[in-house]
Every structure is written in C-alpha cells, then in structure tokens.
C-alpha positions as CSV (number, residue, x, y, z in Angstrom):
1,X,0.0,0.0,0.0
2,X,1.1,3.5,-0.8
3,X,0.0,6.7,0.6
4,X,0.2,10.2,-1.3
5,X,2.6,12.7,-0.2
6,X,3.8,15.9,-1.0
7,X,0.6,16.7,-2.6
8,X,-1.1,19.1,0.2
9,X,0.3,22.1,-0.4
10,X,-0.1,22.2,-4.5
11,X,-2.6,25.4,-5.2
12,X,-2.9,28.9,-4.0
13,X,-6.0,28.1,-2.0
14,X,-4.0,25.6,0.3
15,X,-4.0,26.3,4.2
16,X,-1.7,24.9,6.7
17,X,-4.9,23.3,8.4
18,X,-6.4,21.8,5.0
19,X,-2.7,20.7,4.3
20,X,-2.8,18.9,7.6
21,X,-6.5,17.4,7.3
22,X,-5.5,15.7,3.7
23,X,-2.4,13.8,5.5
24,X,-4.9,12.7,8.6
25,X,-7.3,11.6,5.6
26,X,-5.1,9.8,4.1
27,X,-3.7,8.1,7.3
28,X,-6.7,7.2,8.5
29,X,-7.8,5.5,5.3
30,X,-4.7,3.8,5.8
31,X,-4.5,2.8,9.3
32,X,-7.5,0.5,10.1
33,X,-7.0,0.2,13.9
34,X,-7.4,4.0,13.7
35,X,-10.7,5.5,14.9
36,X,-10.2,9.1,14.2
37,X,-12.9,11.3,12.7
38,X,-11.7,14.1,11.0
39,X,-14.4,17.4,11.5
40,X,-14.7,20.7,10.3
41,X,-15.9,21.9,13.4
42,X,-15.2,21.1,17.2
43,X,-18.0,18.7,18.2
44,X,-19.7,19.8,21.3
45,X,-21.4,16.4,21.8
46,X,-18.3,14.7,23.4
47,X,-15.4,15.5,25.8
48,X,-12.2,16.5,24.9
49,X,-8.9,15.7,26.3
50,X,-9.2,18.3,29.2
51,X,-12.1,17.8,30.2
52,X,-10.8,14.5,31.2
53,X,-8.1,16.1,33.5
54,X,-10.4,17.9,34.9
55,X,-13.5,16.3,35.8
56,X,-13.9,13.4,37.8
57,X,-17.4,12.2,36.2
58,X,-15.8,12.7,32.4
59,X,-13.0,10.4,33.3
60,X,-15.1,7.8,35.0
61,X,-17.1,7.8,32.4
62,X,-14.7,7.2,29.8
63,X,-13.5,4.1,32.2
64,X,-16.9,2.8,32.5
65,X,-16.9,2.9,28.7
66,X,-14.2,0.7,28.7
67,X,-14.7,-1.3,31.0
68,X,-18.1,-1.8,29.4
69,X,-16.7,-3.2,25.5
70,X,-14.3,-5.2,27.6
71,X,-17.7,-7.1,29.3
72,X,-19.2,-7.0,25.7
73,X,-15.9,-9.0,24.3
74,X,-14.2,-10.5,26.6
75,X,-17.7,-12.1,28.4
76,X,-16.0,-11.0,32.2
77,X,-16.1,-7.5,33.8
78,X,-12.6,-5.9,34.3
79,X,-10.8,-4.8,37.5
80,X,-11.3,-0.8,38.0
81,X,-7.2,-0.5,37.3
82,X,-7.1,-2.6,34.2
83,X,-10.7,-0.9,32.5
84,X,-8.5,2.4,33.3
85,X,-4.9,1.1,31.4
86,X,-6.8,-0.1,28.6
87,X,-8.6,3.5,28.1
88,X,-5.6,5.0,28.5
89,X,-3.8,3.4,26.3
90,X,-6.5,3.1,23.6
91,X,-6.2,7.3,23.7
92,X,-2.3,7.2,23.7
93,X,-2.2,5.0,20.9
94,X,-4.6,7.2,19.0
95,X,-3.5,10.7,19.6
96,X,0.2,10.1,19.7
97,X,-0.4,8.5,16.2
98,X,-2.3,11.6,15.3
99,X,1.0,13.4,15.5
100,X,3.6,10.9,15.1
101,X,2.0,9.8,11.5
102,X,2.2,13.7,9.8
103,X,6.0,13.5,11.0
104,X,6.5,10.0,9.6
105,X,4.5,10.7,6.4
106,X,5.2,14.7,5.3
107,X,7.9,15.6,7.8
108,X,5.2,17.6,9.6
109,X,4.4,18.0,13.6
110,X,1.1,19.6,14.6
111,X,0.5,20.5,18.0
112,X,-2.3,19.1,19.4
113,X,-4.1,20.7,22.1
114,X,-6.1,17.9,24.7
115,X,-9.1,20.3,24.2
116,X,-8.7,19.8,20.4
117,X,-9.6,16.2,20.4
118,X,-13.1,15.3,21.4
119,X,-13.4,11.5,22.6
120,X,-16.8,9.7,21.5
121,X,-16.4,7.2,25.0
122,X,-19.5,4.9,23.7
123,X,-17.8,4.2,20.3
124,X,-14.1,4.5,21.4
125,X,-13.7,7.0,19.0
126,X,-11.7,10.4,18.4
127,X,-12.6,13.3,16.5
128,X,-10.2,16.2,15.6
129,X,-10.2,19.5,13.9
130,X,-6.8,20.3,11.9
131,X,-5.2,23.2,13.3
132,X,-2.7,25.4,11.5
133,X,0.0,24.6,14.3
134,X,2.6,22.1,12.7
135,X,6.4,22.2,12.7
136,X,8.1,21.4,9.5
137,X,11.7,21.9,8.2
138,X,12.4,24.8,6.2
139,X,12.2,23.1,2.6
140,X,8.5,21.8,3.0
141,X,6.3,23.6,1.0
142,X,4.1,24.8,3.9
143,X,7.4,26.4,5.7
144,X,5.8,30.6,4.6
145,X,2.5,29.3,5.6
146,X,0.3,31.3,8.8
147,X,1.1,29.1,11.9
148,X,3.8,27.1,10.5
149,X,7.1,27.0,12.6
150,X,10.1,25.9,10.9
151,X,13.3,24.0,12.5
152,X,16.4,23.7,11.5
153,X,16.9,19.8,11.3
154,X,15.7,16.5,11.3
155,X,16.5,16.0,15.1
156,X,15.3,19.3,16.3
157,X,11.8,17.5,14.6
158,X,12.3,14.8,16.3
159,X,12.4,17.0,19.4
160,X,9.3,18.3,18.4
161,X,7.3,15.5,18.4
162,X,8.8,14.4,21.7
163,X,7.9,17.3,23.0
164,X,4.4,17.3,21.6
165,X,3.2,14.2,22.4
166,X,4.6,14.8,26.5
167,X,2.8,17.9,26.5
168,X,-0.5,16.6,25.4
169,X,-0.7,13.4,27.3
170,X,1.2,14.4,30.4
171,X,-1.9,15.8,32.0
172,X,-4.1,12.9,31.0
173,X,-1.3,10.6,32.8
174,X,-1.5,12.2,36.0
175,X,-5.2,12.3,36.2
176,X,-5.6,8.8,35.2
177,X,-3.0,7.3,36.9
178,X,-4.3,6.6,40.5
179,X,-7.3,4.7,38.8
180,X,-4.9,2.4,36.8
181,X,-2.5,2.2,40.1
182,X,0.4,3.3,38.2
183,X,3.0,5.7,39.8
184,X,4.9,8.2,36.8
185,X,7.3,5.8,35.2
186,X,5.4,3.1,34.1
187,X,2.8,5.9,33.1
188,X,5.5,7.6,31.1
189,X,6.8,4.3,29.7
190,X,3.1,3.6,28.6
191,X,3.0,6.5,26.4
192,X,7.3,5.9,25.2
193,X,5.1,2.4,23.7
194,X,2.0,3.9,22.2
195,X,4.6,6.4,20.6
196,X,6.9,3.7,19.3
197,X,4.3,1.1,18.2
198,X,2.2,3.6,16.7
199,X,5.0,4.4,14.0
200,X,5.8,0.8,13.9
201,X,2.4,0.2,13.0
202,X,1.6,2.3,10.2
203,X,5.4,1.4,8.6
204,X,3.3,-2.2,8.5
205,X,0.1,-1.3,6.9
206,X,2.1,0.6,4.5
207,X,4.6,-2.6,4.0
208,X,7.3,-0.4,4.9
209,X,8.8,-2.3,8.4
210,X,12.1,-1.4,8.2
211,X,11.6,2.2,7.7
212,X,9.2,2.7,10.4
213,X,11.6,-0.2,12.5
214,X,14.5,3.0,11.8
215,X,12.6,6.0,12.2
216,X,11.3,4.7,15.7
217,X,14.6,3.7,17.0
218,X,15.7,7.6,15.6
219,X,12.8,9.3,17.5
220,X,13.6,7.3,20.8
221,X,17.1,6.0,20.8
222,X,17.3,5.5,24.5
223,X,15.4,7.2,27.6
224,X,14.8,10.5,26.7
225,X,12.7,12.8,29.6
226,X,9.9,12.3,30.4
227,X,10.0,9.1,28.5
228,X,11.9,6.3,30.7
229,X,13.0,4.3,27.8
230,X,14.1,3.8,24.0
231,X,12.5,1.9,21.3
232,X,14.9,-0.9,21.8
233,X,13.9,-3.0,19.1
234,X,16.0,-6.0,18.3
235,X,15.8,-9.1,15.6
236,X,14.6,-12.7,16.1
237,X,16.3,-15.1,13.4
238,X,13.5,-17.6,12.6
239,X,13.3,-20.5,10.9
240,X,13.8,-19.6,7.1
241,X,17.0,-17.0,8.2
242,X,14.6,-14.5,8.3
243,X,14.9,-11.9,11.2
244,X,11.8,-10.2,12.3
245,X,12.0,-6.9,14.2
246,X,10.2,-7.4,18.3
247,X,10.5,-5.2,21.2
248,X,9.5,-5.5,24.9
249,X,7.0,-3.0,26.2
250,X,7.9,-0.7,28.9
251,X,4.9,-0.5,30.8
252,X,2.4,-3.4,30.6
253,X,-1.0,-3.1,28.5
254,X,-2.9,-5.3,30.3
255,X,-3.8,-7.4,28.1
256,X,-2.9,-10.5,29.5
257,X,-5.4,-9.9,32.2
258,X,-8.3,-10.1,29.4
259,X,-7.0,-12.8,27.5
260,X,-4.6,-15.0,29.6
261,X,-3.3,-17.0,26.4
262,X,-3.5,-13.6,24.1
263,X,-0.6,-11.4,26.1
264,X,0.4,-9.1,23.3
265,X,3.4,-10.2,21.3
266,X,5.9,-7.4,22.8
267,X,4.8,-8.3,26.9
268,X,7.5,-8.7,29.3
269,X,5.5,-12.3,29.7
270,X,6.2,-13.7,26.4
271,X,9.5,-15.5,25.9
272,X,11.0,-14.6,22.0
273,X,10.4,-18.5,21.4
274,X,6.4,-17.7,21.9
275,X,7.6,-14.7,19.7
276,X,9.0,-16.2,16.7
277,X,6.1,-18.8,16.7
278,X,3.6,-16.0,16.6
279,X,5.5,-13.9,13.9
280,X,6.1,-17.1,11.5
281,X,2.4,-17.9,12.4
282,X,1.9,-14.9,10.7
283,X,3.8,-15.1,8.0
C-alpha cells in the first residue's frame, strides 16, 4: 500500500490546516486500527482531552466505557485499574499517532491541544479538527504558511514531536493514573510504547517495516525525559534466516489480564520463542 505525499500544499488556496487534514485523511484511510474522525468543526457532543483532567465524572465515564466493551468481548467485567490502562492506552495510541503519523509521512508535527480532540467514549472513537500549528523543516512547502514554525533539522523535529506528544498526554497521565495504580514511570513508559508502536504500525500497513523499525529507533534511541525508555527493538532469526524486528513493552498493556493466552506479542511475559512462533504464524 502507498499513501500520497507531497501533494497538500499544490494550489494557492492551500492552508496549513487543509494541508494537515488531507495527510490525517489519508492516514486514517490507511490505518484500520485507527478511529479518528476528521471534523470541520469542534464537536460539542463529546469530551475533549481536558475535560478529562479535569473532571472526575468525564474520566469515569470514559472508564466505564471501557470497562463496558471489555464485558461485551471478553464475556467478564474488568478490574477498575485494568478498564483504566486499557482507556488510556487506547487514547495514547490514537493521539500520539495523530501526530507521530504527519512526522512520519510529510515531515510535519502539529500540536495538538487535549481540548482539540473530542473522545466519542461509547464508540471509542476520536474526533479532531486540523489546526494550523505544525512544525516542518524549512524546505517543505508549507514552511511561509500562517502558523507554521520551521526547524532547522531533522533532530530538532524529532524534538518536536517528543515534546508534543509529553505535552499533550502528560496531563491525561496524572489524572488517570491513580485509577490504573500506576505511579509516573510506568505511566511515562506507557506513552514511550504507544509512541513507538504507533509508528511501527503504520510502517506495517504501508509494507514499509524497516523504515518505520528505523525511524522509531531515531525518535527514541534510548530514555529520553519524560520518557523512561528507548524503542529498543532487536531481531529474532526464525526459521527460514529471516529476522523479524520485536521489542519489549515498557509499561504493561494489560492485556494479559483479558485474555490469559493472548498477552500481546511485545509483553515482558512472552518469551521470544512464543515470539518467533507467533510472527512465523503470521507469515
């Protein structure tokens, strides 16, 4: 699969926001685990990001959500703490991708504000306006545009999405946190995972592993604040000679607690053997 690039800012009538809503079209086309809705209006039917940080009944009810598909799917009602990991990490992966794909794709970085995405709790959905706020380097088309900030290199983007996705989810991490039992670092490494296997999951969808296995490792190379660990991937040799890329998760998922046979294939429970049967499996 291949995804159009390059092609947003073609035209006199092109914004920085409508430049930014044709990559998030395009990636969510794209990215079938991602349930993103892209609006040309804020929403006011659903909470957004900071309303979660702030009120008490909004987060609950975006745990009880949760905890609610998990009955529907898994046939058993979840502890509190795992109905709140899962919730968390469902937004985590989402939003973080939300940002994360633009940089992988077009070299962009938008900022995204918690009260710019609106959560649809019942459907486990997200729904975004583009903004105008993106950071780009200074030969991208869009660098002259209103709202655009340019930077000087590749790392100092990489910075920028660092710094972007902290800044958005950081709140959401301390207000979630005593209801999944989690203390900072294994919140923290949470979010370094959704980060990582977000990229590493669109690089698959668009049969482009290796890339996506690279750019990952790039963004993260080791602990970098607030985020407690690297990407840390690494190579399993399997049967053929082939080597697949794997990584162990920094903070658990939870998973495991849903489906005791199903732990997801980068848990600290699963040996690589398990692994490389799974990944061949799917092969």
């Amino acid at each position: 699969m291949t995804m159009a690039t390059g092609t947003a800012t073609a035209g006199p009538a092109v914004t920085a926001a409508s430049a930014l809503a044709r990559t998030y079209l395009d990636l969510v086309a794209s990215c079938e685990a991602l349930n993103v809705r892209i609006a040309s209006v804020a929403p006011e039917a659903h909470p957004d990001g900071a309303e979660l940080t702030r009120s008490e009944k909004a987060l609950d009810a975006f745990i009880d959500a949760e905890a609610a598909r998990i009955r529907e799917h898994h046939g058993h009602a979840p502890r509190r703490d795992v109905a709140a990991s899962r919730a968390l990490h469902g937004y985590l992966w989402s939003v973080s991708l939300l940002m994360s794909g633009p940089w992988y794709l077009e070299r962009r970085v938008p900022r995204i504000a918690p009260q710019d995405v609106r959560i649809d709790v019942a459907a486990a959905a997200f729904e975004i306006v583009p903004g105008s706020d993106f950071a780009c380097l200074s030969d991208d088309p869009a660098a002259g545009m209103p709202g655009v900030r340019v930077v000087a290199h590749e790392e100092a983007l990489r910075a920028e999405l660092r710094a972007a996705v902290a800044d958005h989810v950081g709140p959401l991490l301390a207000a979630v946190g005593p209801r999944a039992r989690r203390r900072p670092r294994a919140l923290w490494g949470m979010a370094a995972d959704d980060l990582v296997s977000g990229i590493w999951y669109l690089g698959r969808v668009l049969d482009q592993e290796d890339r996506a296995v690279q750019a990952a490792t790039e963004l993260l190379p080791r602990g970098i604040r607030p985020f407690p660990g690297g990407a840390d991937f690494r190579r399993l040799a399997g049967r053929d000679g082939r080597r697949y890329p794997t990584r162990t998760r920094l903070g658990c998922c939870m998973y495991y607690t849903l489906e005791a046979a199903q732990a997801c294939s980068t848990c600290p429970r699963i040996c690589d053997q398990e692994r490389l049967c799974r990944l061949e499996g799917e092969g």
